[in-house]
BAFI-3210 file (N, C-alpha, C; in Angstrom, 3 decimals, decimal comma, padded with zeros to 6 digits):
// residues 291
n [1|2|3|4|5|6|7|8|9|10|11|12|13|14|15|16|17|18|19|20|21|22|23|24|25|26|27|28|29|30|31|32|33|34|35|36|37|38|39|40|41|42|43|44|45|46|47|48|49|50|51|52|53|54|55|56|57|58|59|60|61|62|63|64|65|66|67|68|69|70|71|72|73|74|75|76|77|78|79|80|81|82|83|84|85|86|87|88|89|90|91|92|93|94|95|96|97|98|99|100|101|102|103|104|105|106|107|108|109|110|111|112|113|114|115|116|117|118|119|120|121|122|123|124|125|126|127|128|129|130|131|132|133|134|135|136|137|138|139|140|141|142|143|144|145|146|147|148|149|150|151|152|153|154|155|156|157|158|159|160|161|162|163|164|165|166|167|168|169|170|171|172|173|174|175|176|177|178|179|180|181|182|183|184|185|186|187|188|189|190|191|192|193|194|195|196|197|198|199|200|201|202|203|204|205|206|207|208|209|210|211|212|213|214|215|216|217|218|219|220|221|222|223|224|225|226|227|228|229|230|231|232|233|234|235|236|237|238|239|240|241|242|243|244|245|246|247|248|249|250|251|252|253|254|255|256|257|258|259|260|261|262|263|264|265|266|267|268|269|270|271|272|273|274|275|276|277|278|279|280|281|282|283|284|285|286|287|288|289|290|291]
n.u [007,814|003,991|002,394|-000,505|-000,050|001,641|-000,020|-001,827|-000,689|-000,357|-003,209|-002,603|-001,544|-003,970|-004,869|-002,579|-000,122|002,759|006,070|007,504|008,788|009,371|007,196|007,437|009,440|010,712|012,170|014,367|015,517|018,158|017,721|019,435|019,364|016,761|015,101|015,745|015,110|012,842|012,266|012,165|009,686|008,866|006,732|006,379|003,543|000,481|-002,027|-005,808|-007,400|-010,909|-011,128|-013,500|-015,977|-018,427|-021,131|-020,134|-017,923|-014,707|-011,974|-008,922|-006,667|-003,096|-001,107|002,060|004,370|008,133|010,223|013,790|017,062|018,562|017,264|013,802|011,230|008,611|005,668|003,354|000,291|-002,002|-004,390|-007,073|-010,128|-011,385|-013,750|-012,941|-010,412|-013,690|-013,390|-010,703|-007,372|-006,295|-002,805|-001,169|002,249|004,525|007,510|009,339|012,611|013,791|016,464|016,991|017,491|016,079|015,869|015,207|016,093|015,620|013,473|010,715|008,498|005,674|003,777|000,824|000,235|001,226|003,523|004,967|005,219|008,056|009,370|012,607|013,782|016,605|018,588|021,308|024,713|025,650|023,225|022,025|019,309|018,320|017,234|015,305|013,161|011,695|009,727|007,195|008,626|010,686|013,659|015,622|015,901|018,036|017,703|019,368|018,952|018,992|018,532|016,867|017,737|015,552|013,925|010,332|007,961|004,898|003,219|004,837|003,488|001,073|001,799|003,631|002,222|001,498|004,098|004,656|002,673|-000,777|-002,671|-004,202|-006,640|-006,676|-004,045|-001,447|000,641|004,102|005,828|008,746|008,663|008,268|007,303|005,348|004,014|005,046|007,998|009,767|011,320|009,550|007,912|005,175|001,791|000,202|-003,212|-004,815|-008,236|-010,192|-011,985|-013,221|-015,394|-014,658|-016,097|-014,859|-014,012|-012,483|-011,992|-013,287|-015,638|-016,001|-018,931|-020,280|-022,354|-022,722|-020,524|-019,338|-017,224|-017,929|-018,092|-017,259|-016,138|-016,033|-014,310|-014,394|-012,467|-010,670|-010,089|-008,366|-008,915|-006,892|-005,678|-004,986|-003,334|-003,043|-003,729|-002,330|-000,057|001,089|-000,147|-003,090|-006,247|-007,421|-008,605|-006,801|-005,940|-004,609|-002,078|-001,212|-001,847|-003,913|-007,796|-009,802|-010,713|-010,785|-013,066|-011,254|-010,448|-013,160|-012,872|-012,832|-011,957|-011,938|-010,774|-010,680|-011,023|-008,666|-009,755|-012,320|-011,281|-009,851|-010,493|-012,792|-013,178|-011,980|-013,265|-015,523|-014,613|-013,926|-013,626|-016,097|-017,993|-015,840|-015,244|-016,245|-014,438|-012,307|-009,582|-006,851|-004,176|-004,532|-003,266|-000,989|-001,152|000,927|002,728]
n.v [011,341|011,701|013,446|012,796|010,398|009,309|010,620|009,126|006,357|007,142|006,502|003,958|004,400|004,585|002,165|000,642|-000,338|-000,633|-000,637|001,264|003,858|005,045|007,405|011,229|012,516|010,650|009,609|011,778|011,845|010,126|007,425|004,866|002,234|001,723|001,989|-000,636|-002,251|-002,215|-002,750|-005,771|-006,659|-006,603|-008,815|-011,647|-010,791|-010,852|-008,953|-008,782|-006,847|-005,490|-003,567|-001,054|000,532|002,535|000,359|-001,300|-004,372|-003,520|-004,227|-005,831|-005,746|-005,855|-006,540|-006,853|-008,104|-009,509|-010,552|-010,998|-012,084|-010,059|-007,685|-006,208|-006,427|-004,362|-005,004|-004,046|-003,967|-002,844|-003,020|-002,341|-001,557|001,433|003,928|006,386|006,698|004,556|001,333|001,164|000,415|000,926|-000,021|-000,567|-000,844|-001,482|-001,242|-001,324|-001,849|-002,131|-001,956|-004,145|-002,432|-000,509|001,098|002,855|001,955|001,018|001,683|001,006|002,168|001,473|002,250|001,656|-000,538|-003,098|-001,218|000,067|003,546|004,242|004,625|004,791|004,461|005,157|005,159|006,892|006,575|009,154|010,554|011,416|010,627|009,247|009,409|007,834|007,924|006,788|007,280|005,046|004,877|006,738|008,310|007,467|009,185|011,326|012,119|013,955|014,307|016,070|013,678|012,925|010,434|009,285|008,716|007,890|006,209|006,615|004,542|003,419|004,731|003,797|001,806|003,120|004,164|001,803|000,537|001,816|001,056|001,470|003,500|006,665|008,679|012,115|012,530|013,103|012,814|013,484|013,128|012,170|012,322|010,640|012,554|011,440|012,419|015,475|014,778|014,635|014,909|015,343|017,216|015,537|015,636|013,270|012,694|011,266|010,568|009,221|006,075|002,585|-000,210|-002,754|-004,880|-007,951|-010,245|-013,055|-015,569|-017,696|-019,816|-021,810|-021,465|-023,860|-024,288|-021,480|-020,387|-018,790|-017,038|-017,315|-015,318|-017,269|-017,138|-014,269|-011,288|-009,345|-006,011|-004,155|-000,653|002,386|005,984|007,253|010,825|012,901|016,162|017,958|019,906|019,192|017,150|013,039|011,471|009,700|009,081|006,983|003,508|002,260|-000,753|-002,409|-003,352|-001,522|-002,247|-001,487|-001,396|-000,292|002,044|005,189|007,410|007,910|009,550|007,923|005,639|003,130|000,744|-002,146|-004,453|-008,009|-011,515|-013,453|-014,902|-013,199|-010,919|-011,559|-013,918|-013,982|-012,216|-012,788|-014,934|-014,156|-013,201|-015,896|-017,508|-018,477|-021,557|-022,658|-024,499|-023,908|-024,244|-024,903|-023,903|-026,296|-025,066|-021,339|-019,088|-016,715|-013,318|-011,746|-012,758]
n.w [-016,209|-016,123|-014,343|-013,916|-014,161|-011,612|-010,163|-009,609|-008,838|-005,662|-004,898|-003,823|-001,242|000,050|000,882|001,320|003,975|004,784|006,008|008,951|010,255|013,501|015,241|014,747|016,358|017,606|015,319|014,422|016,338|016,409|017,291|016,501|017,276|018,225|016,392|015,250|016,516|016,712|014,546|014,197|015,239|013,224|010,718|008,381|006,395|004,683|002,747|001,990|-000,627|-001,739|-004,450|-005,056|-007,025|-006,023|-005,657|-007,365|-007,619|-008,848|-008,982|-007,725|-004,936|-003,030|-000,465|000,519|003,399|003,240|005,010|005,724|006,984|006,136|005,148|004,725|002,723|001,025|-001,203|-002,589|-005,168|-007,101|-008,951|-011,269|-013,028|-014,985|-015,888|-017,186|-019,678|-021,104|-020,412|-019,559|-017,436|-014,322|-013,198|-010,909|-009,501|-005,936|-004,848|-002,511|-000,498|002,403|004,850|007,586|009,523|009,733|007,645|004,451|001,602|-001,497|-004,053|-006,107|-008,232|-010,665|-012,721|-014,903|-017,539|-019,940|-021,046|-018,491|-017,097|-015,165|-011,592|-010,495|-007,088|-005,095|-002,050|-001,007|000,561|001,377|001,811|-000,079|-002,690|-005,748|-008,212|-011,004|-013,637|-016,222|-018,743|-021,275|-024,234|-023,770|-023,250|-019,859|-017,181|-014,999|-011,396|-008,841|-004,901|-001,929|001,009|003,935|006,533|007,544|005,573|004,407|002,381|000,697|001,573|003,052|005,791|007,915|009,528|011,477|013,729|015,004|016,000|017,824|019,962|020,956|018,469|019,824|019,914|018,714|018,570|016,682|013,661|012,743|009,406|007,375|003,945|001,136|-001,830|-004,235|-006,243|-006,114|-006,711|-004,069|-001,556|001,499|004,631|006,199|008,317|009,905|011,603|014,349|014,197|015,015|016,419|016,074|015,230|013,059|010,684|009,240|006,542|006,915|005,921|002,994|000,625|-001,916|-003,636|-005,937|-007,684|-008,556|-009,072|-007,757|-004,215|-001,708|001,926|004,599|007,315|009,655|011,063|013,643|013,962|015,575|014,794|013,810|012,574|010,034|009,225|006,713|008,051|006,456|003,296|001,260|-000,594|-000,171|001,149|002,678|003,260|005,508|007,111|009,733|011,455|014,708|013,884|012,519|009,751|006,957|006,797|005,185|003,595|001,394|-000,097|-003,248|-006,304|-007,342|-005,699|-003,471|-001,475|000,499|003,458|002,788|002,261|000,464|-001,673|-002,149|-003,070|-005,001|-006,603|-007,187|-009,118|-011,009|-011,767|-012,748|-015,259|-016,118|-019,267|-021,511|-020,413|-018,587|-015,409|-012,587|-010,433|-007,122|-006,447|-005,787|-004,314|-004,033|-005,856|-005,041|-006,255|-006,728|-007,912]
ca.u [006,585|003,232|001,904|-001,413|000,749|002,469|-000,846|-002,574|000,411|-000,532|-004,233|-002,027|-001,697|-005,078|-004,870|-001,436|000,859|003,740|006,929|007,540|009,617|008,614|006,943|008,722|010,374|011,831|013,034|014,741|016,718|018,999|017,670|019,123|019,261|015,510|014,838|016,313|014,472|011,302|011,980|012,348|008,635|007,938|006,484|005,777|001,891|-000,145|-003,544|-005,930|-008,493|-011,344|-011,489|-014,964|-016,526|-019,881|-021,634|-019,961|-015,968|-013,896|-010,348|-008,044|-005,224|-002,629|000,072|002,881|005,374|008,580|011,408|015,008|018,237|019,056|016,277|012,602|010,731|007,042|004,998|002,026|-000,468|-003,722|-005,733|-008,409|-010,568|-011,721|-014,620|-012,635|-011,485|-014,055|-012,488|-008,957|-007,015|-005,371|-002,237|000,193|002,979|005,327|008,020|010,163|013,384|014,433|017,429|016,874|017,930|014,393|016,497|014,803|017,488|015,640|011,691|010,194|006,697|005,123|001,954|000,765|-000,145|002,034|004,474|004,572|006,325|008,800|009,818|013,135|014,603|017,849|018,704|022,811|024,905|026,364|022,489|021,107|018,378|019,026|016,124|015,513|012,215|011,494|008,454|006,973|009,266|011,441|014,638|015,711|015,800|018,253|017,869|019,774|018,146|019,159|017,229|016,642|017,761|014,538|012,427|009,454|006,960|003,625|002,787|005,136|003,447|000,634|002,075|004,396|001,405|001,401|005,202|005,011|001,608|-002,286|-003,150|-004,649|-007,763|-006,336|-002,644|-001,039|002,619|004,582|006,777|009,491|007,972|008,609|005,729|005,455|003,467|006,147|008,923|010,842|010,835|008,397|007,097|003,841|001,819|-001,257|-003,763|-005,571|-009,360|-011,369|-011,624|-014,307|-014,868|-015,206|-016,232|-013,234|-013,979|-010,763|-011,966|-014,530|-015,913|-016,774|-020,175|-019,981|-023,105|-023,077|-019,535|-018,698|-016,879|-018,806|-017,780|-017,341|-015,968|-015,238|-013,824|-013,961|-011,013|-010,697|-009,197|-008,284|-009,226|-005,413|-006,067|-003,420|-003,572|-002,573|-004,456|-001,626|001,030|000,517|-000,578|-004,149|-007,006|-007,860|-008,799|-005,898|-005,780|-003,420|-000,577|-001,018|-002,545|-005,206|-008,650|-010,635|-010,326|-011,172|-013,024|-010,083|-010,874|-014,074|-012,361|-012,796|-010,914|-011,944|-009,727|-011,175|-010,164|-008,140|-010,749|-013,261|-010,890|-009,414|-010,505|-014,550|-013,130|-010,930|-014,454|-016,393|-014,040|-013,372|-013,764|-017,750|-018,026|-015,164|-015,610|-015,969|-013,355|-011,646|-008,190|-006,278|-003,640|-004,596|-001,894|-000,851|-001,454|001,957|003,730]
ca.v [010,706|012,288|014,193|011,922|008,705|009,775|010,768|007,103|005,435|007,766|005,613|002,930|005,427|004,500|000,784|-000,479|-000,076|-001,529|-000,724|002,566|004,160|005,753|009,152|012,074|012,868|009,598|009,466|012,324|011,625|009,173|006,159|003,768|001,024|001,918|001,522|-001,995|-003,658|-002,058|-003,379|-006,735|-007,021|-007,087|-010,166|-011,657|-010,971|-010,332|-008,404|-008,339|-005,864|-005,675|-002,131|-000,943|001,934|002,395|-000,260|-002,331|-004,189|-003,147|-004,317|-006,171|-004,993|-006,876|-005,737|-008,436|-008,018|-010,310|-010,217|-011,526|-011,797|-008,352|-006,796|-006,350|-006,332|-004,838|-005,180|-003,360|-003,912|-001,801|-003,615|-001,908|-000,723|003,191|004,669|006,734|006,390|003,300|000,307|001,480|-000,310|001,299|-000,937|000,269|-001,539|-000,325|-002,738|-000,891|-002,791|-001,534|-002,847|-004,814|-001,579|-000,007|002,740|002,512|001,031|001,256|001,598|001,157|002,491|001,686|003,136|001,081|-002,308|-003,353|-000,459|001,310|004,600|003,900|005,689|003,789|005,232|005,037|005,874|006,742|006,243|010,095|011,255|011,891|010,418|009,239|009,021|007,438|008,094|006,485|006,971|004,246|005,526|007,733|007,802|007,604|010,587|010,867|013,559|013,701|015,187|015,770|013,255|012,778|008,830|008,303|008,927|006,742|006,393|007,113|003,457|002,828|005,781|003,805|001,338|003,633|004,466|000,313|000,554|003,065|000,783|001,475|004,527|007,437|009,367|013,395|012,719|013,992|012,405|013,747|012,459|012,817|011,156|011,148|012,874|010,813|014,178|016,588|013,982|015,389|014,441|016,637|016,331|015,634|015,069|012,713|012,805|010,019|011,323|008,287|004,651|001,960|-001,741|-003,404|-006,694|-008,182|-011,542|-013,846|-016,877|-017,677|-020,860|-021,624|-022,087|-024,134|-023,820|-020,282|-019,549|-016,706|-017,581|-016,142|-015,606|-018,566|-016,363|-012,829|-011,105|-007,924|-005,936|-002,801|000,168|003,712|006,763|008,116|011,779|013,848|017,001|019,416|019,850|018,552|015,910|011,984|010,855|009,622|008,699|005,312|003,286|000,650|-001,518|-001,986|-003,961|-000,531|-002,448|-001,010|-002,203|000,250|003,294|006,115|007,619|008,648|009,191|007,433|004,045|002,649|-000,379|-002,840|-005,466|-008,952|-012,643|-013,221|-015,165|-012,779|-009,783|-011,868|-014,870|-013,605|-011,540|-014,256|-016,153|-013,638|-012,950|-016,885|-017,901|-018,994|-022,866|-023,179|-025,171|-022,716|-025,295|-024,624|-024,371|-026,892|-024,084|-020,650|-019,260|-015,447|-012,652|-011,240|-014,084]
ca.w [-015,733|-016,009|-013,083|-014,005|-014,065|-010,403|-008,666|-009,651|-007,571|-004,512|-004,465|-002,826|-000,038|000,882|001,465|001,816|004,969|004,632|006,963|008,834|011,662|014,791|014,791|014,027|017,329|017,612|014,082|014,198|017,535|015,862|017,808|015,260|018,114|018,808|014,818|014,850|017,627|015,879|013,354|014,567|015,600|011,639|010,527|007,198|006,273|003,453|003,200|000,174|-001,063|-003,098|-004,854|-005,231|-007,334|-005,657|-005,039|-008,094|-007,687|-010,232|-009,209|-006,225|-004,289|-002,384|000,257|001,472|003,693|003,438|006,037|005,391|007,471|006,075|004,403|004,592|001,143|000,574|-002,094|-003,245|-006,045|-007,209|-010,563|-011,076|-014,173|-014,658|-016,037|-018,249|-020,740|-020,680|-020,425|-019,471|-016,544|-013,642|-012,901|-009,825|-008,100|-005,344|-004,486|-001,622|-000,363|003,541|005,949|009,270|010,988|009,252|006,866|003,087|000,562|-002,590|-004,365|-007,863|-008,298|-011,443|-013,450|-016,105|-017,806|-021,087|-021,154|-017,406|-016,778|-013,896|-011,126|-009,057|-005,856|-004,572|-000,726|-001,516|001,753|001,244|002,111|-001,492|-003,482|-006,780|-009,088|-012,510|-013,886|-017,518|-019,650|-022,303|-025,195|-023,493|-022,295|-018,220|-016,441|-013,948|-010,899|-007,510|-004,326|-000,588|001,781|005,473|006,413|007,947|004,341|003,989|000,850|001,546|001,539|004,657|006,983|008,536|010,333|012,425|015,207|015,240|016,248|019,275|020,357|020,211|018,459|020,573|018,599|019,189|018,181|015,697|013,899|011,708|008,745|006,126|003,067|-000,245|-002,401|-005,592|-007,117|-006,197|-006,462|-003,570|000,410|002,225|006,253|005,965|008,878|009,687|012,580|014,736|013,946|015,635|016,234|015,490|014,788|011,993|010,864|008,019|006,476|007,086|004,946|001,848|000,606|-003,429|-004,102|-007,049|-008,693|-008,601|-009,311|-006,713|-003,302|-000,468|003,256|005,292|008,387|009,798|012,013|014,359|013,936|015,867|013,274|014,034|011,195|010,162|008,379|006,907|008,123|005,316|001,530|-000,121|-000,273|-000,809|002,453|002,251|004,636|005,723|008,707|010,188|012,602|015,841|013,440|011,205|008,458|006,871|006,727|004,618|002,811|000,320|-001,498|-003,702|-007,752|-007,070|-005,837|-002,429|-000,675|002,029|003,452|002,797|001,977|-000,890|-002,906|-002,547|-003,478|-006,519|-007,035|-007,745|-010,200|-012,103|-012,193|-013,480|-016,903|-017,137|-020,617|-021,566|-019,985|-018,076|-014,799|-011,590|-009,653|-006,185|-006,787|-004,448|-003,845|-004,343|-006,230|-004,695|-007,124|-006,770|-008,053]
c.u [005,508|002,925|000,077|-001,268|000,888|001,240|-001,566|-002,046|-000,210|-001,919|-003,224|-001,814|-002,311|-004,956|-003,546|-000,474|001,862|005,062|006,757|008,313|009,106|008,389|008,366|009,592|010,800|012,535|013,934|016,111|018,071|018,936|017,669|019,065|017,355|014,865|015,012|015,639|013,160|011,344|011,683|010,667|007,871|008,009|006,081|004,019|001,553|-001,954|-003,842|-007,302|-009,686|-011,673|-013,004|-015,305|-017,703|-020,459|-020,831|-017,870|-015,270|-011,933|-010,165|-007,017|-004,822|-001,544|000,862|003,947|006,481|009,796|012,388|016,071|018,344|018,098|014,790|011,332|008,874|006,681|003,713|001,958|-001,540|-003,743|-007,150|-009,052|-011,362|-012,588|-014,290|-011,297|-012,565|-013,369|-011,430|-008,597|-006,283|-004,111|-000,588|000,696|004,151|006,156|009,094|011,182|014,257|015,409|016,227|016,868|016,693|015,246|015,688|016,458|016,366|013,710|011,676|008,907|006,635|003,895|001,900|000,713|001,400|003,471|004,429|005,286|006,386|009,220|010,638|014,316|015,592|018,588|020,464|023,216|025,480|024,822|021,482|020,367|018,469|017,621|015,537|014,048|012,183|009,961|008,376|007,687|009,895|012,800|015,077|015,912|016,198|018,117|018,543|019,072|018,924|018,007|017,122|017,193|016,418|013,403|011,748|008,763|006,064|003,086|003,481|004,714|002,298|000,908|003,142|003,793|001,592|002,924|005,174|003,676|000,316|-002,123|-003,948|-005,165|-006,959|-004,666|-002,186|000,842|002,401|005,639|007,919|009,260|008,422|007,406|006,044|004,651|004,453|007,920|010,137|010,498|010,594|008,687|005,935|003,764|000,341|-001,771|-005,027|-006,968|-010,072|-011,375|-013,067|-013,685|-015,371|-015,060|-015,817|-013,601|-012,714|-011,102|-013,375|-014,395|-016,367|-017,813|-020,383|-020,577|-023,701|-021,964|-018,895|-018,353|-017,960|-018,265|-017,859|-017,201|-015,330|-015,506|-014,005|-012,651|-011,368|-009,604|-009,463|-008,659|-007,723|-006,158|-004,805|-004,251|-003,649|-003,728|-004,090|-000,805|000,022|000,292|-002,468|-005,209|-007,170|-007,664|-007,584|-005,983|-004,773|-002,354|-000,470|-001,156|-003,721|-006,663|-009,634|-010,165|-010,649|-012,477|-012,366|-010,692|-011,894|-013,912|-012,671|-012,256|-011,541|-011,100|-010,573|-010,112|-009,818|-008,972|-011,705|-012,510|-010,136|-009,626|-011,587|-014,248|-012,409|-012,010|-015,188|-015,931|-013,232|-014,183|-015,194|-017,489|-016,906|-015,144|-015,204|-015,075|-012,745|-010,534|-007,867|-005,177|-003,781|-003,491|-001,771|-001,010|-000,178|002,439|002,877]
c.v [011,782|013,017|013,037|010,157|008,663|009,453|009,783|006,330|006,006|006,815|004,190|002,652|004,742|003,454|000,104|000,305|-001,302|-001,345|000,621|003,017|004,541|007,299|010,094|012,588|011,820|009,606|010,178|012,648|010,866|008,422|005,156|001,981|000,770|001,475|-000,090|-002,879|-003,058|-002,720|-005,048|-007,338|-006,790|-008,564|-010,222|-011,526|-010,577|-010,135|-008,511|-007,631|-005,815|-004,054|-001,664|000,409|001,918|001,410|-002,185|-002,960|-004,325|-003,583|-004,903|-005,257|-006,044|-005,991|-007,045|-007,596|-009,280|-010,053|-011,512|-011,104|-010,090|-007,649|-007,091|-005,647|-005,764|-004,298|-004,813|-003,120|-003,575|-002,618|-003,087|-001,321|000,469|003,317|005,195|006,884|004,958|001,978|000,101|000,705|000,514|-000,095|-000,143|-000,348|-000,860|-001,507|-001,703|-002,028|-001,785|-002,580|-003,025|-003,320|-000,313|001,529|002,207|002,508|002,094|001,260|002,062|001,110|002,777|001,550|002,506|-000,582|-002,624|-002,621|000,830|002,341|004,296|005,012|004,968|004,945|004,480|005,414|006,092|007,024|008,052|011,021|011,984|010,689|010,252|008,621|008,899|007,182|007,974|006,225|006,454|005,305|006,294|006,972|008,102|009,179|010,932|012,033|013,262|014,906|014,984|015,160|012,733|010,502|008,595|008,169|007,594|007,011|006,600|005,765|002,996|003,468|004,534|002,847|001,784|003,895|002,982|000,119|000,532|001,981|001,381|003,142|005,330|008,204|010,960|013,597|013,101|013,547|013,553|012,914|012,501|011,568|011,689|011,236|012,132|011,682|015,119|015,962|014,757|014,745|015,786|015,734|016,312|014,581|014,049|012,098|011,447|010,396|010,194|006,722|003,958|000,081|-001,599|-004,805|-006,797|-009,922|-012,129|-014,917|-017,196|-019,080|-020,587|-022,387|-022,682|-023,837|-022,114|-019,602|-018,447|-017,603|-016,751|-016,177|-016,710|-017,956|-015,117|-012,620|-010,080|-007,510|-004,357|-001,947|001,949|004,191|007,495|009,039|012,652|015,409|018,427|019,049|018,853|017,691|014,570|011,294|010,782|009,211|007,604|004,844|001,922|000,252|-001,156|-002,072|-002,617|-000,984|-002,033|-001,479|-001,416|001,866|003,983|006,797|008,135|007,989|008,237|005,953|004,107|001,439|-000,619|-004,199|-006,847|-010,289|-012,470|-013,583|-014,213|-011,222|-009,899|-012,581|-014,580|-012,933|-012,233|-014,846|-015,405|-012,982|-013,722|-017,226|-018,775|-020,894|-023,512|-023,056|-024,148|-023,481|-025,150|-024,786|-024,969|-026,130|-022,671|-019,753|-017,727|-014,604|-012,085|-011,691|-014,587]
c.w [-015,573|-014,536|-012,702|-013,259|-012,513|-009,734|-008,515|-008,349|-006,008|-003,730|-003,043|-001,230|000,824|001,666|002,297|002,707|005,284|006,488|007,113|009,921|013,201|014,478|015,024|015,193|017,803|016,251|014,126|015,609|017,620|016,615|016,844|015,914|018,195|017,711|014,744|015,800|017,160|015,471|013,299|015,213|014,109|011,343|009,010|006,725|005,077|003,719|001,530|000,262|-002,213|-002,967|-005,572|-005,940|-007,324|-005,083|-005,639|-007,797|-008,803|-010,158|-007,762|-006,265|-003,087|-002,327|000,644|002,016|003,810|004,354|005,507|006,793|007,414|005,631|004,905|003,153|001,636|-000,691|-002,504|-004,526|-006,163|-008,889|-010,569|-012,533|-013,872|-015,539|-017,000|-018,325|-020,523|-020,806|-020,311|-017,797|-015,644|-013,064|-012,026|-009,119|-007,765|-004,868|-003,458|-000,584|001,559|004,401|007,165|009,949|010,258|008,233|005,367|002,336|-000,607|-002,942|-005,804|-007,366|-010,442|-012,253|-014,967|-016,284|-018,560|-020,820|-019,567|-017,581|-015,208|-013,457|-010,400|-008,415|-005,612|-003,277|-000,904|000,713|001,936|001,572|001,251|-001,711|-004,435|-007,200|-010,344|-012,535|-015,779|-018,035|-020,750|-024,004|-025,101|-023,084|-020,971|-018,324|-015,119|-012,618|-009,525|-006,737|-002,897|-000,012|002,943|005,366|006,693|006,516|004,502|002,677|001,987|002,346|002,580|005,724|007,934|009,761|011,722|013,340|015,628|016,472|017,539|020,681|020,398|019,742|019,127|019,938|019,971|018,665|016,702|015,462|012,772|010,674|007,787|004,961|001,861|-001,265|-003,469|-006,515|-007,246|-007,359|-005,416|-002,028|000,745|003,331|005,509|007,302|009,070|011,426|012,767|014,728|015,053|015,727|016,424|015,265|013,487|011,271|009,301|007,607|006,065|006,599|003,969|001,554|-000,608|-003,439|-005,819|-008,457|-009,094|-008,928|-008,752|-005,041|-002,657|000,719|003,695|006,787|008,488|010,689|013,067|014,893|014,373|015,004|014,181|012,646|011,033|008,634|008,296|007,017|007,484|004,503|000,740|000,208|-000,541|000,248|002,088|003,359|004,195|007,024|008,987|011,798|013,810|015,222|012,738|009,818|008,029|006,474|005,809|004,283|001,744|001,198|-002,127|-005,325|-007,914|-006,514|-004,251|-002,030|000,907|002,282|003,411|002,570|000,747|-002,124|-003,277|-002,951|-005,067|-006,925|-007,900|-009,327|-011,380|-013,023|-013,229|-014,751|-017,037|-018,516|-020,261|-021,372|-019,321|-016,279|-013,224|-010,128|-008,399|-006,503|-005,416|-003,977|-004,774|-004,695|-005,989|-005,949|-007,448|-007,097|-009,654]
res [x|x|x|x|x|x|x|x|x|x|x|x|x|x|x|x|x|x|x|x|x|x|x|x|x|x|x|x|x|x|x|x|x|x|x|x|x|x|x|x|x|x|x|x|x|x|x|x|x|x|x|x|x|x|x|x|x|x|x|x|x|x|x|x|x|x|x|x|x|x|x|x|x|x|x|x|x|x|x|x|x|x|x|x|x|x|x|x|x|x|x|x|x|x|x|x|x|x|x|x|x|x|x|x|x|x|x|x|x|x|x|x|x|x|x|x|x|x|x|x|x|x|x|x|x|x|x|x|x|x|x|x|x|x|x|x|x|x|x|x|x|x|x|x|x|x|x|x|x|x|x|x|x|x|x|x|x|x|x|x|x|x|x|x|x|x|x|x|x|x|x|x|x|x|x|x|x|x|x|x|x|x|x|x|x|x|x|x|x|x|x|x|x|x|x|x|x|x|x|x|x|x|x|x|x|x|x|x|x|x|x|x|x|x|x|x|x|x|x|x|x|x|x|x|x|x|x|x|x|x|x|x|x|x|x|x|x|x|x|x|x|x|x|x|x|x|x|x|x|x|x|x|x|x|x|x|x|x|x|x|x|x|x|x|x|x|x|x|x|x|x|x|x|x|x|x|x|x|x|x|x|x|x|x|x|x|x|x|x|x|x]
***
C-alpha cells in the first residue's frame, strides 16, 4: 500500500469518532471490568458530514455506530473529489469490528473507488497483529507485529474524553494507536486546547423548485478542540462534542468537515449530478449512504 494511499485514510481522523477506551492510565491498569461497563454506555448513532474545499462542497462523510450482543461495529466513509489530478475521487472506508468488553477484534481500511488497496487488521488472542495489505494488482502482503490489547485506530481516539465525562481544556491523554502511515502501534498523545459552541443543523426540508434541501432546524452543540500533541502520527485535530463525536474539523489536504443533516451532506449533492430533467422529489425514506 502506498504511503499516499495510507495517509488519505488518516483524513477520517478528522471527522469520525467512533469507539475508544479510557485514557491512557486507565487503559493500561487492566481495568477490563471498567472497559465493559464503558462500553455499555455506547449507543447506536450515526453522524453525517459535508466535506468542503473552501467555500465550495466537494464530498460527504458518514460515521455509524452499531452495537450487538457481542460486538460493536463502526463504520466510516469519506467521498470526496480532489483538485488533482482534476477530476479524481478520494474514496475511504474504515469498518472496525470491537467486543462488548471494548478490546478491537478486527479493521479494514480502504483507499480507493473501483479497485481499492486494502489494509485488514487482525487483533490475535497471543498479543500480535496480523496484517494483510493488498494493492489493485498485487498480491497480499502478510506482516505480524507485537500489540498492546488496548490498540485503537485513529478513528476510535475521540470519543475516549466522552467516556471518563466532560472534557477539561488543559488536559492532556495519551494513546496506543495504530498509525496507518507507519503501519505499526505508536502512543500518540492529544490535548484538550479549548471549548466553544456551535450551531449543527439536525434537520433540512426540500425546496422543490429549487432543488437543494435547506435547513429546517439547528442546534447548539457545545464541542471541545482535541489537538495532537506531537508533528507526527495519525491523530488529527477537530472539535467534538460531550458524546466524543465530532462536529467540525480540518483543514487537512485542503478539505474541511462540518457535522450537518444527512440531506444536506448527501442528498444536495445526489441532486446536483442528477441526470438533466429528472424530478427533484423527496424521497419517502431516505435511504443511508452506507448501505
Amino acid at each position: 500500500m502506498s504511503r499516499r494511499a495510507i495517509a488519505a485514510g488518516t483524513i477520517l481522523a478528522l471527522w469520525f469518532a467512533g469507539i475508544a477506551a479510557l485514557a491512557h492510565r486507565e487503559l493500561f491498569r487492566g481495568a477490563g471490568e471498567e472497559l465493559a461497563l464503558a462500553a455499555q454506555r455506547v449507543a447506536p448513532d450515526a453522524e453525517y458530514y459535508a466535506v468542503s474545499a473552501g467555500d465550495r462542497q466537494v464530498g460527504w462523510a458518514s460515521s455509524t455506530i452499531d452495537t450487538a450482543r457481542t460486538a460493536i461495529v463502526v463504520r466510516d466513509i469519506l467521498v470526496a473529489t480532489r483538485s488533482e489530478p482534476p477530476g479524481s475521487r478520494l474514496d475511504v472506508r474504515v469498518l472496525a469490528t470491537l467486543s462488548r468488553g471494548f478490546r478491537l477484534r478486527t479493521f479494514d481500511v480502504e483507499v480507493g473507488d473501483s479497485a481499492p488497496t486494502t489494509l485488514r487488521g487482525t487483533l490475535n488472542s497471543d498479543s500480535t497483529l496480523t496484517l494483510v495489505t493488498k494493492t489493485p494488482g498485487g498480491r497480499p502482503d502478510t506482516t505480524h507485529t507485537v500489540a498492546p490489547g488496548s490498540l485503537l485506530l485513529p478513528t476510535l481516539v475521540p470519543i475516549a474524553l466522552a467516556l471518563r465525562g466532560r472534557p477539561r481544556v488543559g488536559q492532556t491523554y495519551a494513546f496506543s494507536v495504530f498509525d496507518p502511515v507507519a503501519r505499526r502501534p505508536t502512543t500518540q498523545s492529544v490535548a484538550v486546547r479549548a471549548e466553544s459552541l456551535f450551531v449543527v443543523v439536525d434537520s433540512a426540508v426540500l425546496v422543490t423548485d429549487r432543488g437543494r434541501w435547506t435547513a429546517a432546524h439547528v442546534d447548539t452543540v457545545r464541542s471541545w478542540l482535541l489537538e495532537p500533541t506531537g508533528t507526527d502520527g495519525a491523530l488529527l485535530r477537530g472539535w467534538v462534542d460531550e458524546r466524543g463525536r465530532v462536529v467540525d474539523a480540518g483543514p487537512v489536504q485542503s478539505l474541511t468537515a462540518h457535522r450537518t443533516a444527512y440531506e444536506l451532506a448527501y442528498e444536495n449533492l445526489r441532486l446536483e449530478n442528477r441526470a438533466p430533467g429528472t424530478p427533484a422529489t423527496a424521497p419517502n425514506a431516505p435511504v443511508h449512504p452506507n448501505r
